[in-house]
KEKE-3310 file (N, C-alpha, C; in steps of 0.2 Angstrom, whole numbers, plus 5000, padded with zeros to 4 digits):
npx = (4917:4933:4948:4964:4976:4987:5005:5016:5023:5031:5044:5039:5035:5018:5005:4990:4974:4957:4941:4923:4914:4918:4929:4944:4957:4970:4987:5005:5019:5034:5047:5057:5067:5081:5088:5090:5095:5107:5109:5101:5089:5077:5083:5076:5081:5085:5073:5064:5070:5070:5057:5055:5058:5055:5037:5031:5035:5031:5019:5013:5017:5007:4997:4997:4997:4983:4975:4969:4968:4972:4965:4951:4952:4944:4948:4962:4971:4979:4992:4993:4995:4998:5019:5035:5040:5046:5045:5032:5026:5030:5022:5011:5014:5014:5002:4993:4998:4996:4979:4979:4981:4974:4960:4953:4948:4958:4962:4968:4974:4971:4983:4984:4970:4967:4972:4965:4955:4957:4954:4942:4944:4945:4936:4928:4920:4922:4910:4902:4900:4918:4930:4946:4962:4978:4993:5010:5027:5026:5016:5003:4988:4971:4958:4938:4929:4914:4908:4915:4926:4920:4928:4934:4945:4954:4964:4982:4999:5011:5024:5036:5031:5023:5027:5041:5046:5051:5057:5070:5072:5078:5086:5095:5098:5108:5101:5096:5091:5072:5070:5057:5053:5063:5066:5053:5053:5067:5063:5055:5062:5065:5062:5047:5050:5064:5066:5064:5056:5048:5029:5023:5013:5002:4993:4987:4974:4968:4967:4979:4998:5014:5030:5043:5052:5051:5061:5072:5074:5078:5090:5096:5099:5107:5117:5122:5127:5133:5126:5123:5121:5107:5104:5100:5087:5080:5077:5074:5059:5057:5054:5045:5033:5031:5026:5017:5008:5004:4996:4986:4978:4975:4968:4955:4953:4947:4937:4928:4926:4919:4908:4907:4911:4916:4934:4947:4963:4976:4988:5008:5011:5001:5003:5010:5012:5012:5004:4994:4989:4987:4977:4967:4964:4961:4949:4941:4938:4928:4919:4924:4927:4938:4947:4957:4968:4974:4989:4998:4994:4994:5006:5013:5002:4998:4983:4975:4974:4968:4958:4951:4949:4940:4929:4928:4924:4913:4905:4893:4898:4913:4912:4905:4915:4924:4934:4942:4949:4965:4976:4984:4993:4995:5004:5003:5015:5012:4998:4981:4971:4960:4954:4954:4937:4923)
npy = (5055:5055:5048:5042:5036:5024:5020:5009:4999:4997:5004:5018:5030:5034:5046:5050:5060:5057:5063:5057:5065:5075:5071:5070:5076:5080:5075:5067:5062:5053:5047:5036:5032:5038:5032:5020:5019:5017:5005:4999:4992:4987:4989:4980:4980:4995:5001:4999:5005:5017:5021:5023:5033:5045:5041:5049:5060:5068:5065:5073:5084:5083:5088:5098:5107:5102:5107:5100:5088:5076:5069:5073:5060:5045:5034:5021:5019:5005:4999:4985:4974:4966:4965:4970:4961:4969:4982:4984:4982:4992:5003:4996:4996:5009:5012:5006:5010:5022:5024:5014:5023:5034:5030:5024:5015:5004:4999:4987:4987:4980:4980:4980:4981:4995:5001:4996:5004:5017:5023:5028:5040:5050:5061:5060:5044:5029:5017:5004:4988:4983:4980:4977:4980:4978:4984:4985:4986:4974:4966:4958:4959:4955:4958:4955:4967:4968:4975:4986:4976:4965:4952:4945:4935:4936:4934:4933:4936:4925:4923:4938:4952:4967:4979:4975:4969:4981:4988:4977:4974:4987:4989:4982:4988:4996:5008:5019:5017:5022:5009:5008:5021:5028:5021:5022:5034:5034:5027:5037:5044:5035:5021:5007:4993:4990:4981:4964:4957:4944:4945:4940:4926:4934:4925:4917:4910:4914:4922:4927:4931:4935:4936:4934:4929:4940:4949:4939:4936:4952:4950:4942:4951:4962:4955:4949:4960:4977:4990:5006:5024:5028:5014:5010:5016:5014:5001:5002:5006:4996:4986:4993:4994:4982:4974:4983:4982:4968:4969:4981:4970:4959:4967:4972:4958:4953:4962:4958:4945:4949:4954:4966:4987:4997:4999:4999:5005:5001:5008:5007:5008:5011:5025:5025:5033:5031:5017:5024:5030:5019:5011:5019:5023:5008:5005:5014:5010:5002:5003:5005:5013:5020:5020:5030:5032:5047:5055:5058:5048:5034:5027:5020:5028:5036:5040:5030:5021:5027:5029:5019:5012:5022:5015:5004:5004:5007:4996:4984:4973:4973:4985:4984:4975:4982:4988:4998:4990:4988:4974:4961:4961:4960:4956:4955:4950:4941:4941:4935:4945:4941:4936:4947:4951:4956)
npz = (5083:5086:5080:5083:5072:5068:5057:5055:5050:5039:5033:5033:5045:5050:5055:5060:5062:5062:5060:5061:5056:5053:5043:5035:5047:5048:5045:5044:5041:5040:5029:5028:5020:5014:5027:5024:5011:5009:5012:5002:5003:5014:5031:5043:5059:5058:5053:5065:5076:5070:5070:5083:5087:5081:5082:5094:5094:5078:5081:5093:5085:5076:5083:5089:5076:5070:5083:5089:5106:5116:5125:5118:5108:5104:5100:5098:5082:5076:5063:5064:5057:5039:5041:5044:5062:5070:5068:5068:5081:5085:5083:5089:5101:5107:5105:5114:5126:5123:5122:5135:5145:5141:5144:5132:5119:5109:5091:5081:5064:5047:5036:5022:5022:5023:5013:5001:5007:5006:4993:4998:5003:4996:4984:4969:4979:4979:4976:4987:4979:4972:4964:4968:4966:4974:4975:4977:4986:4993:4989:4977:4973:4970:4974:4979:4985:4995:5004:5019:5028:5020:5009:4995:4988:4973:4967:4967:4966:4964:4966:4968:4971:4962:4963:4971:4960:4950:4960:4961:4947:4947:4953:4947:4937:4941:4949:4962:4979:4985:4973:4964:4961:4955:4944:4937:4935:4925:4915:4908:4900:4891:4878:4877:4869:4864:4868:4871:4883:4892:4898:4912:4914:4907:4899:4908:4911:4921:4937:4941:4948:4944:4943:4946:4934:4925:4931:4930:4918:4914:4921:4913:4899:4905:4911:4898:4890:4888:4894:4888:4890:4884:4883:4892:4898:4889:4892:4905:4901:4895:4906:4915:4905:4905:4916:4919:4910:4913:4924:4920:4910:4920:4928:4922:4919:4930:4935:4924:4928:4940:4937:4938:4938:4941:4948:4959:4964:4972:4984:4986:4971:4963:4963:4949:4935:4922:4922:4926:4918:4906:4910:4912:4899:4897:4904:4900:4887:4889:4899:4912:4926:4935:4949:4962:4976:4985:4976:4990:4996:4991:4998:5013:5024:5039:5039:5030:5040:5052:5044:5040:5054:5059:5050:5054:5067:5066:5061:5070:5075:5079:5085:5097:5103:5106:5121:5135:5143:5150:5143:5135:5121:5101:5085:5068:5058:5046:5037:5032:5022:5021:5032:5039:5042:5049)
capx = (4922:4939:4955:4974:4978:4998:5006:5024:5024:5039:5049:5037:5031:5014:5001:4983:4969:4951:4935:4919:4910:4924:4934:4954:4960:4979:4992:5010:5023:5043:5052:5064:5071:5088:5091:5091:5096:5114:5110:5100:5085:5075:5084:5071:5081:5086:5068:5061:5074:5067:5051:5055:5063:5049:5033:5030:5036:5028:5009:5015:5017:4999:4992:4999:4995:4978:4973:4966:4971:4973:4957:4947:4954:4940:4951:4969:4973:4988:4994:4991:5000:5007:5023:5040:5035:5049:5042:5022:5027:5031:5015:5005:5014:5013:4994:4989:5000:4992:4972:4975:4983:4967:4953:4950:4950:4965:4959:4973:4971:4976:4988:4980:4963:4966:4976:4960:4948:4959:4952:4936:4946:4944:4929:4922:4920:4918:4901:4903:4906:4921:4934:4953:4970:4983:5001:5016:5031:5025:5008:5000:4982:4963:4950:4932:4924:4906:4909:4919:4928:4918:4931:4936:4953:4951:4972:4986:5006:5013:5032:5037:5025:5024:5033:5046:5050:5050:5064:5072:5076:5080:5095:5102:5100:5112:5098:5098:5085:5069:5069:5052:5051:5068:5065:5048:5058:5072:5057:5051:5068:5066:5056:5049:5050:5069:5073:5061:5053:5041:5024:5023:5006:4998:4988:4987:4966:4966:4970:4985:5003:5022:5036:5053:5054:5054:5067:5076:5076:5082:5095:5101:5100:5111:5126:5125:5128:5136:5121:5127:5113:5101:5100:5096:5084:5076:5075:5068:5052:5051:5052:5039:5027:5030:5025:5009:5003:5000:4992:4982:4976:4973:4961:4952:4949:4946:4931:4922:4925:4917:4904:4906:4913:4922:4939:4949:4969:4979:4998:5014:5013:4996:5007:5014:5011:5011:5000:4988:4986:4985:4971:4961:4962:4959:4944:4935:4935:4926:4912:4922:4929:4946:4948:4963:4969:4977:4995:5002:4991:4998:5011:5010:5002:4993:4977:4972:4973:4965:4951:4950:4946:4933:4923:4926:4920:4903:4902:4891:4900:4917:4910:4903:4921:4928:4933:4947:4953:4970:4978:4990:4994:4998:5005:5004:5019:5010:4991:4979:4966:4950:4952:4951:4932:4918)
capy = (5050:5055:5042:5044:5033:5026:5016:5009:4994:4996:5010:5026:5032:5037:5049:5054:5060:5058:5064:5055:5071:5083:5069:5069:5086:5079:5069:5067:5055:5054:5043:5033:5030:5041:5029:5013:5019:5014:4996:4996:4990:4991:4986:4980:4982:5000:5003:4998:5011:5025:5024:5023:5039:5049:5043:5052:5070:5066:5062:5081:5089:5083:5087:5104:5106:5101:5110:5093:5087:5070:5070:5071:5055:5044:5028:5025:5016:5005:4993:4975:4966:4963:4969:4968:4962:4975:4988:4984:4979:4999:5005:4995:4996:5014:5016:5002:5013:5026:5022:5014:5030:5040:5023:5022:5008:5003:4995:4984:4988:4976:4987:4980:4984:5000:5004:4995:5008:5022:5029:5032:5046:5056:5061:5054:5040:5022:5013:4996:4982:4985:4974:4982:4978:4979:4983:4988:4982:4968:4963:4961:4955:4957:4956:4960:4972:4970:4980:4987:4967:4957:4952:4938:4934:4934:4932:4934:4937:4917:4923:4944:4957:4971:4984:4970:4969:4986:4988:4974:4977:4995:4987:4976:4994:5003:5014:5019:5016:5016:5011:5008:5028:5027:5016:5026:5042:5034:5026:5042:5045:5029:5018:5003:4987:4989:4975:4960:4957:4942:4949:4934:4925:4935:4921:4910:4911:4915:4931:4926:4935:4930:4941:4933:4927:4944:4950:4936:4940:4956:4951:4939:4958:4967:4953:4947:4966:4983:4995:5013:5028:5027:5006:5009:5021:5008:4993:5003:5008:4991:4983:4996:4994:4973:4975:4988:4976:4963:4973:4981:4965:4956:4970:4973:4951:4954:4965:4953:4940:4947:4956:4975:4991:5001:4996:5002:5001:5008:5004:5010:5006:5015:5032:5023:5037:5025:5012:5025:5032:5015:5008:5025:5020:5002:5004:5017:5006:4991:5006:5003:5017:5017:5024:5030:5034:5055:5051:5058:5043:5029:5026:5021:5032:5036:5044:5027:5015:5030:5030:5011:5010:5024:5015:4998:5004:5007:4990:4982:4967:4977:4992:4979:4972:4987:4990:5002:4988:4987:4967:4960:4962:4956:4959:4950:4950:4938:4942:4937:4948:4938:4935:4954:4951:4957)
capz = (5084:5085:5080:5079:5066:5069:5054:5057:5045:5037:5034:5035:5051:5049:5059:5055:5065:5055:5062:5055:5054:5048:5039:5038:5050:5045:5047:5048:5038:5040:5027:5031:5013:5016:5030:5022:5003:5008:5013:4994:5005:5022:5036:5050:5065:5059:5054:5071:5081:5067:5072:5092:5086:5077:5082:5098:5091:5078:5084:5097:5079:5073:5090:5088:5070:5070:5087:5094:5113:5119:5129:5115:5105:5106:5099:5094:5078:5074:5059:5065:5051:5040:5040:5048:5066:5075:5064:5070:5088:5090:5085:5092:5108:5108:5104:5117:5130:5124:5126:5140:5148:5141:5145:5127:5115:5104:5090:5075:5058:5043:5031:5014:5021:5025:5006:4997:5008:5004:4989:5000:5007:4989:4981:4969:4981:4973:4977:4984:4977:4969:4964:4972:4964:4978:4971:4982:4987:4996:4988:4972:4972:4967:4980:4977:4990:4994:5011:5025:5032:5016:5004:4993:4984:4967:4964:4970:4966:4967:4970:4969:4969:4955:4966:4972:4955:4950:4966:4960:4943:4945:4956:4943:4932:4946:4953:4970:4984:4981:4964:4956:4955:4950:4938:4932:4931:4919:4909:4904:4894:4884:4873:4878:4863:4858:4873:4873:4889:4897:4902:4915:4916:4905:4896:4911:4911:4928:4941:4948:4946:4947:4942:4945:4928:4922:4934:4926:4909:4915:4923:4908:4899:4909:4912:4890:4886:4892:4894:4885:4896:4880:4882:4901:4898:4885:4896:4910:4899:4895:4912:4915:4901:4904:4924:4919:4904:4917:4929:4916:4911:4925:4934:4919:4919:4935:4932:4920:4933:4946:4934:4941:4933:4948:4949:4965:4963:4977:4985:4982:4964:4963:4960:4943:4930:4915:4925:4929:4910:4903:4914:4911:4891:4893:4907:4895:4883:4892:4902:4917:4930:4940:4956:4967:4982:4982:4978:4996:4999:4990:5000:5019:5028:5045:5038:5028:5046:5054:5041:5040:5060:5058:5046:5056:5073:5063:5063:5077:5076:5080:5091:5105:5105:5108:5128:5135:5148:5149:5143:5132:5112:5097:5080:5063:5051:5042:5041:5025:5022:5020:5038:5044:5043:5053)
cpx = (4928:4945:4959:4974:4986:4999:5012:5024:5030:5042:5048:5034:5026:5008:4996:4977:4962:4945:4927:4914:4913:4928:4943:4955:4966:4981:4998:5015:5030:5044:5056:5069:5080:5092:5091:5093:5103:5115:5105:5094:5084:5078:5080:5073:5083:5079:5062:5063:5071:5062:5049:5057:5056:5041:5029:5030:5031:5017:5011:5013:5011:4995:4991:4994:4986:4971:4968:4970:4968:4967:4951:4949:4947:4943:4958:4969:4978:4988:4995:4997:4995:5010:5030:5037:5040:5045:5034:5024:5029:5027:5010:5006:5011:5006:4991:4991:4995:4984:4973:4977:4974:4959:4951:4950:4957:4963:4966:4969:4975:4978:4985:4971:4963:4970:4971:4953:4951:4955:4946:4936:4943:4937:4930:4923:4919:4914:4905:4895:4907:4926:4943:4958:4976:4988:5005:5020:5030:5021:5007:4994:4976:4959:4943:4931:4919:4907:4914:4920:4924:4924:4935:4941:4950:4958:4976:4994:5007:5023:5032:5031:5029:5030:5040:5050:5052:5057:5071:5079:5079:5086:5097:5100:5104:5108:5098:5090:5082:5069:5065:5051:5057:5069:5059:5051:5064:5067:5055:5056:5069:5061:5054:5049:5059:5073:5065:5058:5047:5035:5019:5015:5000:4990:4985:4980:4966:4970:4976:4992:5009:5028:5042:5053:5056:5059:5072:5079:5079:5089:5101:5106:5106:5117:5127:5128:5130:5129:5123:5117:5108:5097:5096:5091:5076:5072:5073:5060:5049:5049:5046:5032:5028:5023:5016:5002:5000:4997:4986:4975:4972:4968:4955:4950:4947:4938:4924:4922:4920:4911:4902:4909:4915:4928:4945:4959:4973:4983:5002:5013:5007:4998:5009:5012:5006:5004:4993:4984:4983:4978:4966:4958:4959:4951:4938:4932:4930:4920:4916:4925:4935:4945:4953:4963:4971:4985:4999:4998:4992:5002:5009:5008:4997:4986:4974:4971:4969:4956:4947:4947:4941:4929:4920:4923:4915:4901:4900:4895:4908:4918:4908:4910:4925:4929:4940:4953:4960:4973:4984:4989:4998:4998:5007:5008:5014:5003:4986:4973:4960:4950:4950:4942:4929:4917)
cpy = (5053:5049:5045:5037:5031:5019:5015:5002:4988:5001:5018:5026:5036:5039:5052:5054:5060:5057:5061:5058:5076:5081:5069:5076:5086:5076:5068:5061:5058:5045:5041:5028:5032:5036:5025:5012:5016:5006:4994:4992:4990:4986:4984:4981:4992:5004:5005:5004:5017:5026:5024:5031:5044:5048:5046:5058:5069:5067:5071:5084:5087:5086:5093:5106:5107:5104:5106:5092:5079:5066:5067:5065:5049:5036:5028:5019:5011:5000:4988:4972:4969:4967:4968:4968:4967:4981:4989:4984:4991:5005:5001:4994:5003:5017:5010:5005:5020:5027:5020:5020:5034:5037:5025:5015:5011:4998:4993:4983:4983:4982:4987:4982:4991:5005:5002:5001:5015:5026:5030:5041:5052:5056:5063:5049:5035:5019:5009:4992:4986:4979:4981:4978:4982:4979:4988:4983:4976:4963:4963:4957:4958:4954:4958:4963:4972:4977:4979:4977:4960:4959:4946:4939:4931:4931:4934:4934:4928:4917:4934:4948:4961:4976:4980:4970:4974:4987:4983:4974:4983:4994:4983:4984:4998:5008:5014:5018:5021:5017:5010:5015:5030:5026:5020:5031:5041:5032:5032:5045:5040:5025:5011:4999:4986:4982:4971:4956:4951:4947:4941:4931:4929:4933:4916:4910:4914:4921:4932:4931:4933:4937:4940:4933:4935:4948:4945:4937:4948:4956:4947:4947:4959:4962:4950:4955:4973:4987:5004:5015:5027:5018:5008:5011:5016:5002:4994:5005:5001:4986:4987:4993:4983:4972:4978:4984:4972:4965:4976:4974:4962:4959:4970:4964:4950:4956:4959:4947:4940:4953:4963:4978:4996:4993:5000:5001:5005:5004:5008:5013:5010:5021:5032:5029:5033:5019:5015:5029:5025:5010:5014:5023:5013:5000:5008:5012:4998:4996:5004:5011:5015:5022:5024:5034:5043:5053:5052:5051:5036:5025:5024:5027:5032:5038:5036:5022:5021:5031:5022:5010:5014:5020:5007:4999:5006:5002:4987:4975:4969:4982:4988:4976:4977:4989:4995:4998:4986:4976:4968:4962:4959:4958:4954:4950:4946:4938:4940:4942:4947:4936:4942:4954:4955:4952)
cpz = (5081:5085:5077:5075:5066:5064:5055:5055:5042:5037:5032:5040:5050:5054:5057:5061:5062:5062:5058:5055:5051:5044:5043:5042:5048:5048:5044:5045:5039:5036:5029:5025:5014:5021:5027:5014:5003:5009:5004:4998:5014:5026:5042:5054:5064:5059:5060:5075:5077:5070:5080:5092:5084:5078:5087:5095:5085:5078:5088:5090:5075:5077:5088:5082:5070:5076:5092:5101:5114:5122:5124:5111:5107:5104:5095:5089:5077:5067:5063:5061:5045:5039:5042:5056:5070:5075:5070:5078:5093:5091:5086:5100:5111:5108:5110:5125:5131:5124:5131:5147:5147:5143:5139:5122:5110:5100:5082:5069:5053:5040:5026:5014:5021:5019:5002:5000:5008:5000:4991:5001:5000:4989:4972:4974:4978:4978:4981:4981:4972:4969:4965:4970:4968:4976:4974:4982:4987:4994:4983:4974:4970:4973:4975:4983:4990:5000:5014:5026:5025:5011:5002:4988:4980:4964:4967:4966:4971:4969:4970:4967:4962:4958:4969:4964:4952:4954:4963:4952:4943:4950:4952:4937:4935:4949:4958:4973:4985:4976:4960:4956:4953:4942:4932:4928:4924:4912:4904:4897:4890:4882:4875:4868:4860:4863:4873:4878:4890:4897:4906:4914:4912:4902:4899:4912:4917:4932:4946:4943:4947:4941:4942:4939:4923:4925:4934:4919:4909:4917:4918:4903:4900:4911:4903:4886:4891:4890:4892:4890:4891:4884:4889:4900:4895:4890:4903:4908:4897:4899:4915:4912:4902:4910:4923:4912:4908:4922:4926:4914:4915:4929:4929:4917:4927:4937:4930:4924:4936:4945:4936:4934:4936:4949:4952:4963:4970:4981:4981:4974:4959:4961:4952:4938:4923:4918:4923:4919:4908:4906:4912:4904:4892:4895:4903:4891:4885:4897:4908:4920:4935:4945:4961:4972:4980:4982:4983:5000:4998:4991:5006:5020:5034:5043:5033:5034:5050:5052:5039:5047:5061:5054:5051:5062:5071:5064:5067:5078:5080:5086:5096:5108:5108:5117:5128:5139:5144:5147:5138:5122:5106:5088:5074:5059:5046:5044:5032:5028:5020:5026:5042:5041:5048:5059)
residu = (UNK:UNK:UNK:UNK:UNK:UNK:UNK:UNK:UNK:UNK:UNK:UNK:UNK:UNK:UNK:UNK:UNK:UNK:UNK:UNK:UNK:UNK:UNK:UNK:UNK:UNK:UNK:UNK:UNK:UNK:UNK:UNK:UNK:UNK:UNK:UNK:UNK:UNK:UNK:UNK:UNK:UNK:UNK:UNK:UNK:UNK:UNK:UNK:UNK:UNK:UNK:UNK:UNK:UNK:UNK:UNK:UNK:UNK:UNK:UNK:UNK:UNK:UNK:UNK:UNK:UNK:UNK:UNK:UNK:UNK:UNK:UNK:UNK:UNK:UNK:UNK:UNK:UNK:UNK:UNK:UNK:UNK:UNK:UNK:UNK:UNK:UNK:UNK:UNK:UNK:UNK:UNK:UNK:UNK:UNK:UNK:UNK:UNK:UNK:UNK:UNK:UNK:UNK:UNK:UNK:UNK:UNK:UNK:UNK:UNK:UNK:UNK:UNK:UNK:UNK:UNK:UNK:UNK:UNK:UNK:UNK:UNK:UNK:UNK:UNK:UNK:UNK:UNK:UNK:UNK:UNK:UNK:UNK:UNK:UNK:UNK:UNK:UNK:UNK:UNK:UNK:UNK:UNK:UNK:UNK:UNK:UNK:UNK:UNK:UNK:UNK:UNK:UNK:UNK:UNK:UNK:UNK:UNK:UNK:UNK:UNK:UNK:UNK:UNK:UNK:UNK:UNK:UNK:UNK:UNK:UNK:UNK:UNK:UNK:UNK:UNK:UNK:UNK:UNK:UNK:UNK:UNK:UNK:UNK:UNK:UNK:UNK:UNK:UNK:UNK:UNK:UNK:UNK:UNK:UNK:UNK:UNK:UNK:UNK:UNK:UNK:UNK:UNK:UNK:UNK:UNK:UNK:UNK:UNK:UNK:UNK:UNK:UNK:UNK:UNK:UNK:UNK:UNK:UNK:UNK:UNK:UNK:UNK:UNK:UNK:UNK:UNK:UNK:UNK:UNK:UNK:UNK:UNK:UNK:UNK:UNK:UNK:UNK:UNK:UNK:UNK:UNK:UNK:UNK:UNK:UNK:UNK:UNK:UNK:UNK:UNK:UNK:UNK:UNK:UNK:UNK:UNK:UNK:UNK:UNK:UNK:UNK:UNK:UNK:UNK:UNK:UNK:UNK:UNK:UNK:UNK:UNK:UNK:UNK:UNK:UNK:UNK:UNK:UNK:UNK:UNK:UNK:UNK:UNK:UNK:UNK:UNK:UNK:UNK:UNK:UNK:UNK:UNK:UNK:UNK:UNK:UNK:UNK:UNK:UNK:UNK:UNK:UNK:UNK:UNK:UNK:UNK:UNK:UNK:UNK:UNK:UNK:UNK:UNK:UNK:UNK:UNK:UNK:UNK:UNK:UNK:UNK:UNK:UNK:UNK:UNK:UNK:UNK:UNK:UNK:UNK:UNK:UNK:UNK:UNK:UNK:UNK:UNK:UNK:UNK:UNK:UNK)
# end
């Protein structure tokens, strides 16, 4: 079983072929941060025209690369939702154009499914059930994972995600797009505790998340006082260490919730440095195990929807659905994730 794999989201154009006997062969990403660092965030109509631009050459330059041909494709992948709907609308046109060009299926992947099945791609592998802490721009959550389609929402982000705020603050600090590795990189030159910081919801008993309030108190910050390079430096390590305390936290009550000891993290925010240390300490201490994604993987890419559609067209529930006939399509900006079932 060969599949191309097409991400187009938001604002990376992503390409990945995965074989489910050789694994990943490669795949193929174009940022599109440089475009949209001057508006200070993504524009979705310029996003949509990027990836009308680079996912053909592109997909050629994987085809190339990897020494595959069109022929052999045995299903094309795309992101479904969510996301911006320009964005999704242009690879899912383009993969439904092309199966029904080659008579194969074209099959829509959720995004967050295919970011929580991510760290399969590595090895160690995690078992399931696992419990998955989703953190990117867009998303913060806690699932459990018994399997491929089963999964139940343990919590959720009730206003900005981790990476949302991460981006947010690191523009009331003056850094440029994107800023939560902005933001990390300045961290590293400063302390957190000299600036007093929320750690929102931490005590709330339960697995839910909320963030404005700290991109508030940041921004009281930054208009009561002039920031000299040190203070900056400071009050980005402690919007850091505020953001990764409750993350920390929350996956690790997450855990004893849902009485496992494999804990999956993977998104954007997934790369964080500091994140990924402090979970390493807090998880030893408690016997449990973290697992991630490879960091060229944390981030959108084609080789997690590539390998998300491999595992689902295992599924008999799935694989029967499957036909090549040509018909209409559809794309989900707004999709939960306990619905991409089985």
């Amino acid at each position: 079983m060969l599949v191309l794999g097409i991400e187009t989201s938001c604002d990376e154009t992503g390409v990945a072929l995965y074989d489910d006997s050789r694994g990943l062969l490669g795949h193929a990403l174009h940022t599109q941060a440089r475009l949209h660092a001057d508006y200070g965030g993504v524009v979705p109509e310029l996003a949509s025209r990027d990836h009308v631009r680079r996912l053909l050459p592109l997909t050629r330059g994987l085809l190339e690369q990897t020494g595959c041909r069109l022929g052999e494709l045995t299903a094309v992948a795309y992101t479904e939702g969510p996301g911006l709907a320009g964005a999704l609308l242009v690879g899912a046109a383009t993969a439904h154009g092309l199966a029904y060009a080659l008579g194969i299926p074209a099959l829509g992947v959720h995004h967050l499914e295919a970011h929580l099945l991510s760290p399969l791609l590595s090895k160690p592998a995690p078992a399931f059930p696992f419990v998955a802490l989703l953190v990117s721009g867009g998303h913060t959550q806690l699932m459990r994972v018994t399997s491929v389609g089963d999964y139940e929402l343990l919590g959720e982000t009730l206003d900005d995600a981790a990476g949302e705020a991460f981006d947010k603050t690191a523009k009331l600090l003056g850094l440029g797009y994107p800023g939560g590795p902005a933001l990390a990189q300045l961290a590293t030159s400063g302390t957190a505790g000299r600036f007093s910081l929320p750690r929102p919801m931490l005590a709330s008993g339960d697995l839910d998340f909320s963030f404005s309030g700290l991109k508030t108190a940041v921004l009281t910050v930054v208009r009561e006082r002039a920031l000299e390079d040190a203070a900056r430096a400071d009050l980005a390590a402690e919007i850091e260490a505020a953001i990764v305390e409750v993350l920390v936290a929350k996956g690790l009550a997450a855990l004893r919730h849902a009485g496992l000891k494999r804990l999956v993290v993977a998104g954007g925010v997934s790369a964080n440095l500091t994140l990924r240390a402090r979970l390493a300490i807090a998880a030893r201490g408690r016997g449990a195990r973290v697992f991630y994604p490879e960091l060229e993987f944390c981030t959108d890419n084609g080789a997690m929807i590539a390998f998300a559609a491999a595992l689902r067209m295992q599924l008999p529930a799935v694989s029967s659905q499957l036909s090549a006939r040509a018909g209409g399509f559809t794309v989900r900006p707004r999709w939960d994730l306990e619905t991409a079932t089985q």
